[in-house]
N, C-alpha and C positions, 0 to 999 in steps of 0.2 A: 173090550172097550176100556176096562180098568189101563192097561199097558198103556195105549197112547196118553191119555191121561196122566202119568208117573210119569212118561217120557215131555210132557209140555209143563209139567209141576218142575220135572227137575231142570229143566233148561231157563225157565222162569226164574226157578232161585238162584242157579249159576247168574243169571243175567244181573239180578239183584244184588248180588255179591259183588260181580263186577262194578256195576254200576258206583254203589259203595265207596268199595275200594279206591273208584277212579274220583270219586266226591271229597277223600279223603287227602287222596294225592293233592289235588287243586286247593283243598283247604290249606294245606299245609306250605303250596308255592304261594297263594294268597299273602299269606304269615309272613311268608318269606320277602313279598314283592312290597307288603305294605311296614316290612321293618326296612326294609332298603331304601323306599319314599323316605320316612322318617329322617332317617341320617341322611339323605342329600336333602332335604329341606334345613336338618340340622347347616349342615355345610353353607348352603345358600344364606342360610341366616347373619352367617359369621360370615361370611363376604360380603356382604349388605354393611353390616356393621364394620368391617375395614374400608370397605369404599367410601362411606358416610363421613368417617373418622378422618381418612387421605381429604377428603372433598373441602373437609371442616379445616385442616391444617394448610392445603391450598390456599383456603381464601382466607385464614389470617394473615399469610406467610404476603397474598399480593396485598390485603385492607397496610401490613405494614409499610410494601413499597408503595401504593398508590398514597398513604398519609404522608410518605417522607419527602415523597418530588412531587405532592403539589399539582398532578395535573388530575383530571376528572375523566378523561377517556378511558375507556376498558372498564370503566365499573364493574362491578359484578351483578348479574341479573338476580331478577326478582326470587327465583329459585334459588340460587345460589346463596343468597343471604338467608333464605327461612334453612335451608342443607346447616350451613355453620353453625345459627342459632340455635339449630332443636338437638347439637351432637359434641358430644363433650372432646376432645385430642386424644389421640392413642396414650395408652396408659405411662410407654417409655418417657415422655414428653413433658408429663406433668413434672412441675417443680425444679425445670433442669436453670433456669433462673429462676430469682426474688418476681423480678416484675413481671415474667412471665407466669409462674406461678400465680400471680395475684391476677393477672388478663385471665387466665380460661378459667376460675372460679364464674360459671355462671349457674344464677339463679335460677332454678326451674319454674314452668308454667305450673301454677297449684289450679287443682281443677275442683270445682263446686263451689265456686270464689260467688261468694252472694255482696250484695249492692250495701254498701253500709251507711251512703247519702246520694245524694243528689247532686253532686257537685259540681259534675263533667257531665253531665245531662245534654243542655243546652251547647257544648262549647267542640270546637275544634281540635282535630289530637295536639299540635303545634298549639295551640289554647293550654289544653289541659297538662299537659307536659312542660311548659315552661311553669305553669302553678307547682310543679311536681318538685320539679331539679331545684326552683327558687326554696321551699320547704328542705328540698335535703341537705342545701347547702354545698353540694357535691355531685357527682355522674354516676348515670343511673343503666343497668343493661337493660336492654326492651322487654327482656321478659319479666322482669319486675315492671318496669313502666306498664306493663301489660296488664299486670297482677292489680295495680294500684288503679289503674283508670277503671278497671269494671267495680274495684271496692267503691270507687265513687260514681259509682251508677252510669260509666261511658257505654253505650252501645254501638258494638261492633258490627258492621255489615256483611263484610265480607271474609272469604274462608280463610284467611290466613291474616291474622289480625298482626302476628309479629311485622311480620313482613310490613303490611301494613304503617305500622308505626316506623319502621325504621326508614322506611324509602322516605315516609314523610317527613321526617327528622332530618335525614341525607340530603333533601330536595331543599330546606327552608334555611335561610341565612341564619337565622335565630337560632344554630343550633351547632356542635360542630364533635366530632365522631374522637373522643379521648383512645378508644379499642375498640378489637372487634365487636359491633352490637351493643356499645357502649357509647352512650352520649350525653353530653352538658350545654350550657348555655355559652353563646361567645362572650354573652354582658360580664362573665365571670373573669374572662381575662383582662376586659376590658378594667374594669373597677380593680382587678391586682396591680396592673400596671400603674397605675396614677396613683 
C-alpha cells in the first residue's frame, strides 16, 4: 500500500512542479505583454500629441486665411477651436517670426482659481468681457479671459467654458478676433481711427 502511495506522492509533485514552472512561464510573458502595452500606449501618446499639435497649426494656419479674406463660411467648429486653444504648435515652429512668436504665447488655464469678487456674477460673458479688454487696454486670449471671469466670481455652466467664451466673442459684433483665441473690442479701432 505504501508503493501506490509514493507513486501518487510523486506524480503529484511532478504535477506541482509543472504546474509551477508553467506559472512562472506566464508570469514572465505577462512582464513581457504588459512592458509591450506600456510603450505602445507610450507611442499612442506621442501621436495624440502630434495630431493635437498638426490640428492646432491647421486652425491657426485657416483662423489666418478666414481673418484675411473676410468671409465667415467654413469657420471652425466648436471642437476645433477648444483642439487649438488647449495645444501649444510643434516645437520647430516656435519663434520662426517676431509676430508669430508672440501669437502662440498662450496663456494656460490656472486651475483652483478661487472667486476674488463678485463682479461677473450677474453679467453676460460678452458683459463681462468687454469690462475685461476695456481694463486691459489691450486683447486678451480666452484662456486668460477664462482665468479672470471666474477671479470675478463668473459661473460657468457648461463643459467647456473656453470654448464657450470664444464662440461667444466670435458670434457678438462687440468684439473682433486680433489671433488665434485671441480677442479685443471693435470700439478700440474705432476710437484709434478718429
Amino acid at each position: 500500500m505504501d508503493r501506490p502511495n509514493e507513486n501518487l506522492l510523486s506524480r503529484l509533485e511532478q504535477s506541482l512542479r509543472q504546474s509551477r514552472a508553467a506559472r512562472m512561464h506566464l508570469g514572465a510573458r505577462l512582464r513581457e505583454l504588459e512592458a509591450e502595452a506600456d510603450a505602445v500606449r507610450a507611442e499612442l501618446a506621442e501621436m495624440d500629441t502630434l495630431a493635437s499639435q498638426t490640428e492646432a497649426a491647421i486652425y491657426r494656419l485657416l483662423s489666418s486665411v478666414l481673418a484675411s479674406s473676410n468671409f465667415s463660411v467654413g469657420l471652425p467648429s466648436d471642437a476645433e477651436l477648444e483642439a487649438a486653444m488647449r495645444h501649444s504648435p510643434p516645437a520647430h515652429t516656435r519663434g520662426a517670426l517676431p509676430l508669430e512668436a508672440k501669437r502662440q504665447q498662450i496663456p494656460p488655464i490656472r486651475a483652483n482659481i478661487e472667486a476674488l469678487s463678485d463682479r461677473f456674477m450677474d453679467r453676460t460673458i460678452p458683459q463681462a468681457v468687454t469690462l475685461l479688454l476695456r481694463e486691459e487696454g489691450g486683447p486678451l486670449h480666452v484662456n486668460e479671459i477664462y482665468n479672470r471671469l471666474l477671479e470675478g466670481g463668473f459661473k460657468f455652466t457648461g463643459q467647456n467654458p473656453t470654448i464657450s467664451v470664444a464662440v461667444s466673442l466670435n458670434r457678438n459684433g462687440r468684439f473682433r478676433k486680433v489671433a488665434p483665441g485671441t480677442f479685443d473690442l471693435m470700439m478700440r479701432d474705432a476710437s484709434k481711427a478718429s
